[in-house]
N, C-alpha and C positions, 0 to 999 in steps of 0.2 A: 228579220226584225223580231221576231216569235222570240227567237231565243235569244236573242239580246235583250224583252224584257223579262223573261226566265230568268235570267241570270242576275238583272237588276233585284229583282226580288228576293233572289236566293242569296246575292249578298246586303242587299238590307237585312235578313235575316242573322245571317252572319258576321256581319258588322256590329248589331247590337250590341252581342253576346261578347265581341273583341270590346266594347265601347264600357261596358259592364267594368271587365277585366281594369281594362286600363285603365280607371279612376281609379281603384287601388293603387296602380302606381303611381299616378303622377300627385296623387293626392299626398303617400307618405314621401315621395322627393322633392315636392312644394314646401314640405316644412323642415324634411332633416336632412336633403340632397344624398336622399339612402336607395338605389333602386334595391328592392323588395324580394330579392331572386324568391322568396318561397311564396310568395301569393300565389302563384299558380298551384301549388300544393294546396294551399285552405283552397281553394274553388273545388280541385278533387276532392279533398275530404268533403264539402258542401253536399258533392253529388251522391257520394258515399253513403254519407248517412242519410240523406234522402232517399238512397236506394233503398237500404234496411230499415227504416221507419215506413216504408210504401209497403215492401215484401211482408214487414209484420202486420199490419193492418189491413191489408188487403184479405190476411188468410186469415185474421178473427174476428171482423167489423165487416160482416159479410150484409149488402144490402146498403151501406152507407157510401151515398154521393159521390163521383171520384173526386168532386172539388174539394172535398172536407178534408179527402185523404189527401189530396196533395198539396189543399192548404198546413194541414200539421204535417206533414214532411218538412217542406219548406220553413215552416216554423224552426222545426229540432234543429237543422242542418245552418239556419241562421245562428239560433245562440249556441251550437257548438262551434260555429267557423269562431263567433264575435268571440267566444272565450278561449278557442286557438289563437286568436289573433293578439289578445292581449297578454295571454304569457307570454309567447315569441317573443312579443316587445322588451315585458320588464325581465324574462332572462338573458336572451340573446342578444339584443340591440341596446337597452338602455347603460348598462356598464361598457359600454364601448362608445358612448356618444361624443365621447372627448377624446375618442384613440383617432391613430392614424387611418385615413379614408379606406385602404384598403381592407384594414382588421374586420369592420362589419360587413365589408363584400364577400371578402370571404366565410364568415360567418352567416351569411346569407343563403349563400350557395351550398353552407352546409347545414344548416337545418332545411333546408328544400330537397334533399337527399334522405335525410334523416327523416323525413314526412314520408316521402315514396317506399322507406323501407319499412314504415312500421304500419303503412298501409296496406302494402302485401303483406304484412305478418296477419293482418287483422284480415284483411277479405282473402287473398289469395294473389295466384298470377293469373284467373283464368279474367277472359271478359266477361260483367257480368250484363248482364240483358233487365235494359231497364222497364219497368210495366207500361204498356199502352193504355193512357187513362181515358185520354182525347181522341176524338173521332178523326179519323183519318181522312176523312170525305173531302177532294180535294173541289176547289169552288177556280172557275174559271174567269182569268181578267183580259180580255184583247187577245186572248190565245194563251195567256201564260196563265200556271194554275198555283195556287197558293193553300195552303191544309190550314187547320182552325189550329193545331197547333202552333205554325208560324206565323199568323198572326196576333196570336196567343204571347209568342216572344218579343213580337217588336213591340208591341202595347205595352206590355208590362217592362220593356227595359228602358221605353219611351217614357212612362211616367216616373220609375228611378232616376233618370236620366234629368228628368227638370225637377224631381224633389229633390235632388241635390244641390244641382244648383242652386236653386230656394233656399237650403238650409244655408249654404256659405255662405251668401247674399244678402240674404235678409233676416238670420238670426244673429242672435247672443254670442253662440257658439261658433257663427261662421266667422263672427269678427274677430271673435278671438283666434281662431287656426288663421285667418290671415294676418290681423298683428305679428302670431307665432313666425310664419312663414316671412313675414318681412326683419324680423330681427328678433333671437328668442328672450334677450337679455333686458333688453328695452320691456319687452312683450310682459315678461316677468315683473322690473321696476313698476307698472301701468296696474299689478295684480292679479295678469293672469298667470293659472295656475298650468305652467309650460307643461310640466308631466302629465299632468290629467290632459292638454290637449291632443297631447302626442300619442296617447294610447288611446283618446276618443276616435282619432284620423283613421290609427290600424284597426279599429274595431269598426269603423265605418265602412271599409273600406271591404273586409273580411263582409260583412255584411251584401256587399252589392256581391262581393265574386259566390257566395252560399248561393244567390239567387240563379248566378250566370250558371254555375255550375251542374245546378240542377236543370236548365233552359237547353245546355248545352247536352248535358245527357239523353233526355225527352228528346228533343230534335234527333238522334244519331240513337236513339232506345239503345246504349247501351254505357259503362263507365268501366274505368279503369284505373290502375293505382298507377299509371304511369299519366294520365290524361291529362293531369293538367300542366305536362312540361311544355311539350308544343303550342298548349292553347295559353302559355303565360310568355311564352317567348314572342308568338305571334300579337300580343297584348300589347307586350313592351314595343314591339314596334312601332303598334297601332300609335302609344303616348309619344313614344319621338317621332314620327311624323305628323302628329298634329302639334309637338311644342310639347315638350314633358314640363310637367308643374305647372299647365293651363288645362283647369277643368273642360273648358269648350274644347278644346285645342283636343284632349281625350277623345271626346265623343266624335270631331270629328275626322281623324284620324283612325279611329276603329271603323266605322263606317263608308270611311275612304276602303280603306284595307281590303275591307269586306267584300267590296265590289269588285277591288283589283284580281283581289282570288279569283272571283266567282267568274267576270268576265273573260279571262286570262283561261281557267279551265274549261270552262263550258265555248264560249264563243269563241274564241282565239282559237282553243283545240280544235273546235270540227273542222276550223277555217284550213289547220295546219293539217287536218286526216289526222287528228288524235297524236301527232307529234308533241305538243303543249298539250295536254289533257290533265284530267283531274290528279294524277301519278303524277305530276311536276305543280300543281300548286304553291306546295313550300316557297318554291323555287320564286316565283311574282312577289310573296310577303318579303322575304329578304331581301331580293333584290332591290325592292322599294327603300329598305333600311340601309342600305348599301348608299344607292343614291343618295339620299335623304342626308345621309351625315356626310357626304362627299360637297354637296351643292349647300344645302342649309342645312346646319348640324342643331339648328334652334328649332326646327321644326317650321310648318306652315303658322302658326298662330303663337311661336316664341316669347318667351316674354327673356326678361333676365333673371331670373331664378334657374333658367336653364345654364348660363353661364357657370352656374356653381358647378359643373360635373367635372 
């Protein structure tokens, strides 16, 4: 039972971080039915320059808080994802919004490459080792033990998590992305301004994964220019099993996700003598996607905007 709630915890933690991710996607395929292959790129870049804005400040802002420093980390890594995110848009995707469905997927898949290589040109191939800013001290629950950094992530991806939805729900801006999302021509006739919604969606979006990304590095102290391919594939999972194009449907599909790993490697593995252990993880996320579009291709919380794929 010990490590059954081990594991619980280690995939709440880890589901976040997926739940993070995947509101980027189902966010921009709620409104342009585009899955996003490079979002997983802007969360590495997020961590990226998070790394280098930490690594700089730590060695000339000697004495100052680690909150400060990893609040302005966080800062940079945010309005560089938000303003990666918006060119992507009006280069890559927006003159292709009336082309054939394939034309953006594939152009998707190739600036998500083109992010990975010009990242390694920029930091390197090595791993780099992210700073330990938070106390490691792990605090004990029933037997399972949890560190102030992961708590640290569920709290902060937990309040993302419902200020978004707030934003959708209850603003200006959220009515408009859903008008958008329910027909963009109507949406337009009514006055809204369809371009500025659709580059607020990716710039929102880019926003949550700068956070994730940095959450995700800190948890694992370290990043990498290839990091964010597995953690956006694992993302996109996370959105078609809860329903892609439903913001709940996101959150709770990543956190589904989350658990499935974590139980799967941790409890399942010892069960099997480390035959299913944490070296086959992978293996539970996609299998899950597997099923998932075998049995219900709409997800758990589907809506019909998913029918557009």
């Amino acid at each position: 039972m010990d490590i059954l709630l081990q594991q619980i915890l280690n995939g709440l933690v880890l589901g976040s971080v997926y739940a993070l991710v995947a509101l980027g996607y189902t966010m921009v395929y709620g409104i342009l039915g585009l899955i996003n292959f490079a979002h997983g790129e802007v969360v590495m870049i997020g961590a990226m320059i998070a790394l280098a804005v930490m690594t700089l400040l730590t060695g000339t802002m000697v004495g100052v808080p680690p909150v400060v420093i990893v609040s302005l980390a966080i800062a940079a890594a945010i309005a560089v994802c938000m303003a990666l995110a918006y060119a992507i848009e009006r280069v890559a995707y927006r003159p292709l919004r009336n082309a054939p469905r394939l034309a953006p997927l594939i152009t998707a898949i190739g600036m998500s490459i083109l992010l990975q290589n010009v990242a390694m040109v920029i930091w390197g191939r090595q791993y780099k080792t992210f700073p330990q800013l938070f106390s490691t001290q792990p605090h004990t629950i029933a037997g399972a033990t949890i560190t102030d950094l992961q708590i640290v992530i569920i709290v902060v991806s937990a309040a993302l998590m419902v200020g978004l939805l707030a934003l959708v729900n209850f603003t200006r801006l959220g009515r408009a992305m859903r008008a958008t999302s329910e027909n963009k021509t109507i949406a337009g006739l009514m006055g809204v301004n369809v371009d500025k919604i659709i580059s607020a969606t990716f710039v929102i979006g880019a926003a949550l994964g700068a956070v994730a990304g940095v959450l995700v590095a800190a948890n694992y102290s370290i990043a990498h220019y290839s990091m964010g391919f597995m953690l956006g594939l694992k993302a996109f999972t996370a959105a078609v099993l809860g329903g892609i194009g439903n913001l709940g449907g996101a959150v709770l599909g990543g956190l589904l996700l989350g658990l499935i790993e974590s139980i799967g490697a941790g409890y399942i593995g010892d069960v099997t003598g480390g035959f299913l252990g944490s070296h086959y993880q992978d293996v539970f996320a996609f299998l899950v996607l597997i099923l998932v579009l075998v049995f219900r291709p709409t997800g758990i919380m589907g809506e019909r905007v998913a029918e557009r794929a």
